[in-house]
N, C-alpha and C positions, 0 to 999 in steps of 0.2 A: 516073412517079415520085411523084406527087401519090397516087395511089390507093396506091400501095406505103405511102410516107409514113403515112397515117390506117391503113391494116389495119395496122401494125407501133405504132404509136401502142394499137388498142386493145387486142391483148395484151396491153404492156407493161402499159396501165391495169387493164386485168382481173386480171392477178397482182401489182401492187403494192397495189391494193387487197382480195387476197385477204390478201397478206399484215401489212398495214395491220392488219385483222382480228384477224389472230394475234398481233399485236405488240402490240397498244394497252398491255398491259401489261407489255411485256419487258424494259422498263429497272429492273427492280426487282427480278428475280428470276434466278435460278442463279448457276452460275461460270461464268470459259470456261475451257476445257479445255485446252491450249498443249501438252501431255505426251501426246494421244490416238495412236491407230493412225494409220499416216503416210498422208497422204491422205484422210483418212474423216473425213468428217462428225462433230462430237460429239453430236448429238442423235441419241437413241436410240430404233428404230421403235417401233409397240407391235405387238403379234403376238399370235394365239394360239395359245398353249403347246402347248391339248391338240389340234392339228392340223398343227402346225408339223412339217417334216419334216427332216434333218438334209442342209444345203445346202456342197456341196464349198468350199473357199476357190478364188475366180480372181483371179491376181492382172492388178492395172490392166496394158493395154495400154502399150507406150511410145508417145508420138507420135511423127510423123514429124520429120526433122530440122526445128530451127529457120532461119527465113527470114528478110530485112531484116539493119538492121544498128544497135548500139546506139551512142545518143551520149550521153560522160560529157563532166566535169570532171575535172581533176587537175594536180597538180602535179611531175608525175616530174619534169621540166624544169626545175623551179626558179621556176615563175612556174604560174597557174591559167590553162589552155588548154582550148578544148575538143578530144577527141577524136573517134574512131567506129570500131567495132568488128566485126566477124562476129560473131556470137553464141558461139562456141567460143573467143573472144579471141585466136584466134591471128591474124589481119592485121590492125593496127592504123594509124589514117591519123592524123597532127595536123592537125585545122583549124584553129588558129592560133597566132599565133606573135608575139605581141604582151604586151609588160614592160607588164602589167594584170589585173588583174582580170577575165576573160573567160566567158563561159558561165555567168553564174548567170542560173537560172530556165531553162535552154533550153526552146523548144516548137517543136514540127514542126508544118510547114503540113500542112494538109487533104490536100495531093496526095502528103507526104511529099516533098517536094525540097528544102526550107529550112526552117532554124533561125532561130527568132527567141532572142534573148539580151541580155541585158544587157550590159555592159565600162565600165569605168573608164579606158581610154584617152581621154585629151586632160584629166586629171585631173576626171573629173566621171563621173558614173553615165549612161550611152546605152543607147539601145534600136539595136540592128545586128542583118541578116538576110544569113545567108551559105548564097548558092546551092551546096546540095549536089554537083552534077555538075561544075561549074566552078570552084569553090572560093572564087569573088567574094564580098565582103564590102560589103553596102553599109549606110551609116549613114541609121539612120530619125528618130531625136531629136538635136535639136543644140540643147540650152535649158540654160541657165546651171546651172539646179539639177538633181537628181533626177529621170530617166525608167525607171521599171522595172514588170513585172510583166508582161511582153508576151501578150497572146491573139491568135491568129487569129481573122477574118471565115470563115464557112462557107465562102466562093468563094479565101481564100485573098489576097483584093484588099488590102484593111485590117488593121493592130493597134489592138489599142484596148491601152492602158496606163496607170496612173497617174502622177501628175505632181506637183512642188512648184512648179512653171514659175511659178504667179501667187499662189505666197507662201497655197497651202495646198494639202494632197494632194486631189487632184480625177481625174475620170475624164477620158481624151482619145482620140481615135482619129486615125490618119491614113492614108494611101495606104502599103502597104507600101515604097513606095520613098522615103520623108518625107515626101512630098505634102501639102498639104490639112490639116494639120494643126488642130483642131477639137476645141473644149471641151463635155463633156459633162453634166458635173454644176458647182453652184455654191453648197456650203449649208460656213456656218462650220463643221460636222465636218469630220474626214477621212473622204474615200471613196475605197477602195481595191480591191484584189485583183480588176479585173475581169474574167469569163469570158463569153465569148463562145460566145450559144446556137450547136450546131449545125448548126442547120437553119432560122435566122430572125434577125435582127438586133436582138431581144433579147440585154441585156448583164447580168448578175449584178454584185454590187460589195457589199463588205462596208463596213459606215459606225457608228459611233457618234452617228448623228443623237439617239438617243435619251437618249444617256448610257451608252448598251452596246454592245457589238459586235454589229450584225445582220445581214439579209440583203434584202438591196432585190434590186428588177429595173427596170433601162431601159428603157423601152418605144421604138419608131424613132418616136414622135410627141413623146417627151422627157420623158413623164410618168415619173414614178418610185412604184412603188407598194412597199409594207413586206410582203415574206414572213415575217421570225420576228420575235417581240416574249419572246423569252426572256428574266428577271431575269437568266442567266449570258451569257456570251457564245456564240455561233456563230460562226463560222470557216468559212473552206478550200471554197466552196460547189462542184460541178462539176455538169452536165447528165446527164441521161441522152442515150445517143445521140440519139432521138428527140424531145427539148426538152422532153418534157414534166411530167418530174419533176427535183428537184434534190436531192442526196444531201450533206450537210454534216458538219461535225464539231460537238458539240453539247456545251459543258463545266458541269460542277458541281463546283465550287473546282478540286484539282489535275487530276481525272481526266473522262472524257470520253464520250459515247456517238458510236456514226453514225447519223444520224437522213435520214430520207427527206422532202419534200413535194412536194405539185402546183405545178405553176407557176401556178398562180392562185392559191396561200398554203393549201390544205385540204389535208386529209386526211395531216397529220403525225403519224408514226410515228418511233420506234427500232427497228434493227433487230439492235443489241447487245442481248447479255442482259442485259447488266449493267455499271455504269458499272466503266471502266479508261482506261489511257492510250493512247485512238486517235489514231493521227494522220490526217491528209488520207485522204478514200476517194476511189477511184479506179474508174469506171464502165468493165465492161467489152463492147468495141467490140456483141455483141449484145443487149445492156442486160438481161441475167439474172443477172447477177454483180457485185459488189461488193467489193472488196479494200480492206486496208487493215493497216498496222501496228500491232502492238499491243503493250502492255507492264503484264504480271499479275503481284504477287509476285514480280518483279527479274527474269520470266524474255520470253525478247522472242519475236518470232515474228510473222507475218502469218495475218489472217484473212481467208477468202474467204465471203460472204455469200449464198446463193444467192436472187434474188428469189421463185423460183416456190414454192419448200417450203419457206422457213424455215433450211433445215439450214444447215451453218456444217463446213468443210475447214478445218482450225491445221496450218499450212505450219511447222515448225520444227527447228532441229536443232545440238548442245551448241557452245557456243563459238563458234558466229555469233551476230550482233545485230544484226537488221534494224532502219535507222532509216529518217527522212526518209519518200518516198512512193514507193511503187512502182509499176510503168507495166508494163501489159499487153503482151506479143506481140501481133502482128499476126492470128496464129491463135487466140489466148484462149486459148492453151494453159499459156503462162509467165508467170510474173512478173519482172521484173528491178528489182532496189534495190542501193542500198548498204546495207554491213553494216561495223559493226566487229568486225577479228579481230585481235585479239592487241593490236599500236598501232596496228597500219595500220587505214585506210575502203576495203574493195575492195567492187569491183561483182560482184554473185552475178544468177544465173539460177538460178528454183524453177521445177519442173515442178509442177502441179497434182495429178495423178490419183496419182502414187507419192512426194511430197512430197521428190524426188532435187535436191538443191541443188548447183550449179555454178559455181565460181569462174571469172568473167569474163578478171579484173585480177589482176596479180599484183605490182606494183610498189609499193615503200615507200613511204607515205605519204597522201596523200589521192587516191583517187579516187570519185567522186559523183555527184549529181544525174541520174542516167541515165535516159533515156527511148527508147523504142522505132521505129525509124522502118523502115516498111514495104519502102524501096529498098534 
């Protein structure tokens, strides 16, 4: 695993700094495109003309059916539950059933068998893990104030989450079952949003230590070192599969770039062409792609990033409007987000290669936050 580990470690590093390279100065130049041919790259080959030969159109493959099953939020009920889904939205299960606030933030463990989640039952914000196969719900925070933003441990063992437990938001980790619970940061900022490396017990955490929104890293000997020093703020950090790089949201006044660095703080790039309104990027599972919502001239859409060349797939289509963050298929084949259509927030699946978008959800009202789980 160890040898797998570093050989998949130095590709990734070879093409993110191939295209490091290409980017240094991306953020300043072109449009994106959101209107392009469905599926297709907006960056245009160069070719020569007087050799070029005239090449049949083929159209993309479809993939094989989708696998796993998708867990939202929603309110058809009359109260925010979370759900879970088949991918065709046709069998639907409610996992709870509780007059609260439930399922914001969901995150699926490592193995894919449990949901870590927030809820507001017992009047107060918890962090609760509810075993997928048995339906159990167990509570992991039970502290007077504020416990949200839940990460998985690689092994699946621990969350780590933020806390107002001792009268400032701070970073904490515990035994997935409450256990042990354990303070990790201690500086008069707020430090928040932690993400949990996944391949090492390094923790990300976004902090205003500076007087800005950045990007620290926990180190397991407690030391904390500073990745971004932006005059704007950073945001929304996540990993690449293999730890080794971290993919951010990167803002200048309203709107925004995705910006890439090493986990040692070097070699930062963008890999937007141009500033717009991105939200959260989202790493996908064989660390070549990048996804992320986007919003150009009032018109919405997702972009898909590709690490090795550069080029960029605009997933879009009229009258939906992809918000929030989107989470990969298990295959890297889809996307799934919510979108707003019409008044309702329903859950859609995007196919990649023929840009074929698919309504999940179909019920009045809010349904959200969906994330992918491989069972």
């Amino acid at each position: 695993m160890t040898i797998f580990i570093q050989t998949h470690r130095k590709i990734i590093t070879l093409a993110a700094a191939a295209l490091i390279a290409l980017t240094l100065g991306a953020c300043s130049g072109g449009n994106i495109d959101l209107s392009g041919a469905a599926g297709q790259p907006t960056s245009t080959p160069i070719t020569d003309t007087a050799q070029a030969a005239p090449v049949a159109e083929v159209q993309p493959a479809l993939p094989p059916p989708a696998t796993g099953h998708i867990i939202f939020t929603s309110d058809r009920d009359g109260q925010t539950d979370l759900y879970m889904s088949t991918p065709d939205g046709i069998e639907l299960t409610r996992l709870t059933t509780n007059a609260a606030l439930d399922g914001a933030t969901p995150r699926i463990s490592p193995d894919g068998s449990k949901i870590a989640f927030s809820s507001t039952q017992n009047n107060n914000t918890d962090i609760y893990v509810l075993d997928i196969p048995s339906g159990n719900i167990n509570r992991v925070t039970d502290a007077q104030e504020k416990d949200a933003s839940p990460s998985w441990s690689p092994d699946g063992q621990q969350i780590a989450f933020e806390s107002f437990r001792d009268g400032n938001l701070e970073i904490y980790i515990a035994n997935s079952d409450g256990s042990n619970p354990i303070r990790l940061t201690n500086d008069p900022a707020g430090d928040s949003n932690p993400v949990w490396s996944p391949v090492s017990n390094d923790i990300l955490f976004v902090s205003n230590r500076f007087g800005n929104s950045d990007l620290f890293l926990l180190s397991p000997n407690g030391s904390v070192s500073t990745l971004t020093t932006s005059p704007a703020p950073d945001n929304t950090p996540v990993w690449s599969p293999d730890g080794s790089f971290v993919a951010f949201q990167s803002f200048a006044g309203e709107l925004s770039n995705i910006c890439i660095i090493g986990r040692d703080g070097l070699n930062q790039a963008c890999i937007t062409p141009n500033l717009a309104k991105y939200d959260t990027p989202v790493w996908s599972q064989n660390g070549e792609q990048i996804a992320s919502n986007v919003v150009q001239a009032d018109v919405y859409g997702i972009q898909v990033f590709n690490i090795r060349d550069g080029s960029i797939v605009a997933l879009s289509q009229p009258g939906i409007e992809p918000r929030g963050t989107p989470a990969w298929s298990p295959d890297g084949l889809r996307l799934v987000f919510q979108a707003e259509s019409g008044d309702d927030m329903e859950v859609y699946q995007a196919v990649i290669a023929t840009n074929e978008f698919t309504r999940v959800t179909t019920m009045p009202g809010y349904d959200g936050e969906p994330v992918w789980a491989s069972r």
